[in-house]
C-alpha positions as YAML, in Angstrom:
chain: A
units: angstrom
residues:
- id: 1
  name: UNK
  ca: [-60.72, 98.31, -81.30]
- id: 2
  name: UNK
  ca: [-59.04, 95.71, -79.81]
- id: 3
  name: UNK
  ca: [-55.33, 95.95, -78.78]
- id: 4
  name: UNK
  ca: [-52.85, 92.77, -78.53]
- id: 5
  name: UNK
  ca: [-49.39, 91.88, -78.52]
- id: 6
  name: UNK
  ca: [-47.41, 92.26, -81.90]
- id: 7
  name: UNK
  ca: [-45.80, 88.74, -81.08]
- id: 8
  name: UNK
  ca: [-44.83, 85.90, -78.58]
- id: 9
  name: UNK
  ca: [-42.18, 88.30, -76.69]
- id: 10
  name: UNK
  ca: [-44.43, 90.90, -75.89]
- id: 11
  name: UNK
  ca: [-47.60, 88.77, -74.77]
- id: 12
  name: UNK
  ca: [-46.01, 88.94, -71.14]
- id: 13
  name: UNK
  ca: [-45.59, 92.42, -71.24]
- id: 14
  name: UNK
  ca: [-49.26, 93.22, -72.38]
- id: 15
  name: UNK
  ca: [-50.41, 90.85, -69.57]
- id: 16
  name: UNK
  ca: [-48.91, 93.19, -67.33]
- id: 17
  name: UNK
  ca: [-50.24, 96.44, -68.39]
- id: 18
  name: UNK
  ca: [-54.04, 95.07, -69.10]
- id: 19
  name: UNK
  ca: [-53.87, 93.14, -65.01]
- id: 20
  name: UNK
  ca: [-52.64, 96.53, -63.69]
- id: 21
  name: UNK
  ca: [-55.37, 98.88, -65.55]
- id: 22
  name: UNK
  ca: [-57.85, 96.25, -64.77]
- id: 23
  name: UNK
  ca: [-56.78, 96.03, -60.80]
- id: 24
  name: UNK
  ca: [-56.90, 100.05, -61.04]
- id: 25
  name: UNK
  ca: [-59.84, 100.31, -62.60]
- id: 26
  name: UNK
  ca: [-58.32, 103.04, -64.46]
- id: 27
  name: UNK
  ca: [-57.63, 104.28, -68.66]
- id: 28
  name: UNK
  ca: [-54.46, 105.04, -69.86]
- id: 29
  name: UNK
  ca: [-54.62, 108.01, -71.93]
- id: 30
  name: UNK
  ca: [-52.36, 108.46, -74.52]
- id: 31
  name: UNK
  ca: [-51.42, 109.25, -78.60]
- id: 32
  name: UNK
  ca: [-51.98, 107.01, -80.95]
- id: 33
  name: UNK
  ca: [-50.22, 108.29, -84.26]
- id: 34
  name: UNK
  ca: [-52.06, 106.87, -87.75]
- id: 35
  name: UNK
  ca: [-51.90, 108.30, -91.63]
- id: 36
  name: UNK
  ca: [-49.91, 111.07, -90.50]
- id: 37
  name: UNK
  ca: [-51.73, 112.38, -87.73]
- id: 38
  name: UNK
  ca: [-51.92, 112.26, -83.77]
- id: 39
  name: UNK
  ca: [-55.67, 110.79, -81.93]
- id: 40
  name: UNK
  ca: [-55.79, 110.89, -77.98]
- id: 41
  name: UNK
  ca: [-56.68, 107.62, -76.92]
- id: 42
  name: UNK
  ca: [-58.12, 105.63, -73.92]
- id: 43
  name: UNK
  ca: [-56.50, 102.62, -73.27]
- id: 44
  name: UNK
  ca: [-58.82, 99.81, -70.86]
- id: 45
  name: UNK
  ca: [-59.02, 96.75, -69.63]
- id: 46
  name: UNK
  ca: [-61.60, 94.18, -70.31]
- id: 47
  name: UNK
  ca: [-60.79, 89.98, -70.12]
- id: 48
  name: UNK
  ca: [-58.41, 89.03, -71.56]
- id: 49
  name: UNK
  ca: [-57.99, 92.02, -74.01]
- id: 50
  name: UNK
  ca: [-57.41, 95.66, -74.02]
- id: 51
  name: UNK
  ca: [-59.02, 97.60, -75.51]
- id: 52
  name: UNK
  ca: [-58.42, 101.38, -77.60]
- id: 53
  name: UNK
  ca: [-61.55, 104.29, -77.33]
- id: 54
  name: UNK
  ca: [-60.28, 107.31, -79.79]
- id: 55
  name: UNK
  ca: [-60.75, 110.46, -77.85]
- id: 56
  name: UNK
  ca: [-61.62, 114.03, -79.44]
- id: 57
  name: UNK
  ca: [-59.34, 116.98, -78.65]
- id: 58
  name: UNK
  ca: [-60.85, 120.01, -76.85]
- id: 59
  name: UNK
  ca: [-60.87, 122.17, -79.93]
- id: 60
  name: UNK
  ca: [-63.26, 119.30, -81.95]
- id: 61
  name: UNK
  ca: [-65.73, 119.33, -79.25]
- id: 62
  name: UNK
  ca: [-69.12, 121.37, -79.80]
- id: 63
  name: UNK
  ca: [-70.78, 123.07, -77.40]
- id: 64
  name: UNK
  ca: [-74.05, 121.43, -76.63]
- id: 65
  name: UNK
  ca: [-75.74, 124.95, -76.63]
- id: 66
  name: UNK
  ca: [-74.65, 126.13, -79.82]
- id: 67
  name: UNK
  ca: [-76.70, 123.24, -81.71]
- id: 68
  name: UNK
  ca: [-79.39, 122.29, -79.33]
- id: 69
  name: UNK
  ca: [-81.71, 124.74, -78.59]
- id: 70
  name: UNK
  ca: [-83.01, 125.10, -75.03]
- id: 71
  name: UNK
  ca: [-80.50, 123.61, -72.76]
- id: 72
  name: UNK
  ca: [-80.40, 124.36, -68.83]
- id: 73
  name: UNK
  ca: [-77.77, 126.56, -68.27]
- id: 74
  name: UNK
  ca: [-74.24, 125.46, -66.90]
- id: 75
  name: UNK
  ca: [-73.02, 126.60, -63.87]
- id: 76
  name: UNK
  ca: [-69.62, 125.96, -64.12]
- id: 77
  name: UNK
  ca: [-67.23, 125.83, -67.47]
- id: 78
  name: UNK
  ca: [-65.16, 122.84, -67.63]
- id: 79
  name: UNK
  ca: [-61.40, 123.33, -68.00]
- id: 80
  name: UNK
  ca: [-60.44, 123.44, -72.08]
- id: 81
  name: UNK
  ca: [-56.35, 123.82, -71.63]
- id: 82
  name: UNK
  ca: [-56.62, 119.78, -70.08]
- id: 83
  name: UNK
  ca: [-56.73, 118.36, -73.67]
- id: 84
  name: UNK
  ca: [-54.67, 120.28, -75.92]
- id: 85
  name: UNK
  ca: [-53.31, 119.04, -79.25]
- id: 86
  name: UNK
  ca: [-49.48, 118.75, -79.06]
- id: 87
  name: UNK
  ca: [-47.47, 120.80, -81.03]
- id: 88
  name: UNK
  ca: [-45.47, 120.32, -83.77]
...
């Protein structure tokens, strides 16, 4: 999805942010609250647009192994506390 300014006044103000995360080279990550509930969100850069990737939080993520059989096994477990929903 693409993200732009709600009007004239804040066109300057999205310039800013999508220049800097493009010069970066980096997402911002961040909550994006719609029909009552809360998606994480990656916010980047492309010309002359940014743009919004929703995100999955830890707890809706499958593990590969459990639903495709004969997988290599892992080595090492990735942190799940990094992506935890917020409360409230």
């Amino acid at each position: 999805m693409g993200v732009g300014p709600r009007g004239k006044e804040y066109a300057q103000v999205h310039e800013l942010m999508r220049a800097a995360l493009e010069r970066s080279d980096k997402a911002g990550i961040t909550t994006l609250a719609m029909r009552g509930k809360q998606y994480p969100t990656a916010l980047r850069a492309r010309p002359d647009v940014l743009v919004l990737h929703t995100l999955h939080w830890a707890d809706e993520v499958r593990d590969p192994a459990d639903v495709v059989p004969g997988l290599p096994e892992r080595h090492a477990k990735a942190d799940s506390g990094s992506c935890a929903r917020p409360s409230g």
